[in-house]
N, C-alpha and C positions, 0 to 999 in steps of 0.2 A: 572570486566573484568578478574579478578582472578580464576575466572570457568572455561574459555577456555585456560589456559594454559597447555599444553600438558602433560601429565606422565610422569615419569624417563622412559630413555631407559629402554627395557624389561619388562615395567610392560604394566597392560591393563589401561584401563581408559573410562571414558565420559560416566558412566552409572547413576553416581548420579548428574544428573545439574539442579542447583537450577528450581524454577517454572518461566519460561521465559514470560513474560506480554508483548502483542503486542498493538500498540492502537488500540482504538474502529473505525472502521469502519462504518460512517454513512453515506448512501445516503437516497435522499429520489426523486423519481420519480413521476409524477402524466400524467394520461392521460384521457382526455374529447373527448366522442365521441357524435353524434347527427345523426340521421339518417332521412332522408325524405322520403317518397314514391312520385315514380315519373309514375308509372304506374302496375298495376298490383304486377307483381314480380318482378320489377326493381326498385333499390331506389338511393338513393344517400348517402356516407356517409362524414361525416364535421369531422376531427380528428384534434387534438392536443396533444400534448404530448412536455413536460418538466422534460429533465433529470437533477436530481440535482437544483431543481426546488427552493431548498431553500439556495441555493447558499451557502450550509455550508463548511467551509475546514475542511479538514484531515490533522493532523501532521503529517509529515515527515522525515525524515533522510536529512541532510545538504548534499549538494553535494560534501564536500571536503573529499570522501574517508575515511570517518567517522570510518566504523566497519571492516577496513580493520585491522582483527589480522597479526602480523608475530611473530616470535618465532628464538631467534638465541639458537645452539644447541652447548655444549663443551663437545665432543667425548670422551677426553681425562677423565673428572671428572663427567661426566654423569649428568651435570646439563642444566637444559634448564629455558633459563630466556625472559620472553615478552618484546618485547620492543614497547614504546610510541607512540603512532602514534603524530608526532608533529604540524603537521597544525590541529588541531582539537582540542579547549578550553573545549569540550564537548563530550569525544566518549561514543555513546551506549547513547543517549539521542535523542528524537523526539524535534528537533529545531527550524522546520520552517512550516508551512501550505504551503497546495498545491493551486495552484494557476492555471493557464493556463494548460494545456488543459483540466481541471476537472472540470472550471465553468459551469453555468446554460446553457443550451444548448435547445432551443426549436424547434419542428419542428411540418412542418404545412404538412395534408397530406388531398388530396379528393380520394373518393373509390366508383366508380358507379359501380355496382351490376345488372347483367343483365340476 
């Protein structure tokens, strides 16, 4: 957390931060289709589709306010020092998996074609 602490008054900053690593992002979706013919150029179609179909979690960020940085400033001596964020045993760490509303999600669809 010592990267995002801010520069001395009057200087520049925030152009060398470290390589930032976000977590991996996985979904995975699938969809099965079937189609009949029901006359000539009319047919029917039978759909299904499963979002997140393998019901994997994603880690996530804890909801207590985790990566809220603050920064107090002494005008006087030009120092500026972070200060802790205290309800968080963990800040800047993926802690928990996602859960509702990112479960498996299926829907069912029919599509006549005429």
């Amino acid at each position: 957390m010592s990267c995002f602490i801010a520069p001395a008054i009057g200087q520049q900053g925030g152009q060398n931060f470290p390589y930032l690593a976000n977590a991996a992002y996985w979904e995975n979706d699938l969809g099965l289709y079937k189609t009949f013919t029901v006359h000539e150029q009319q047919n029917v179609q039978f759909r299904i589709s499963a979002f997140n179909w393998l019901n994997h979690p994603l880690p996530e960020f804890s909801g207590g306010s985790q990566v809220q940085l603050t920064d107090t400033v002494n005008y006087a001596t030009k120092a500026i020092t972070a200060v802790p964020i205290a309800n968080s045993p963990d800040p800047g760490y993926l802690n928990e998996k996602t859960g509702a509303p990112t479960q498996r999600i299926l829907e069912l669809n029919v599509k006549y074609n005429f």
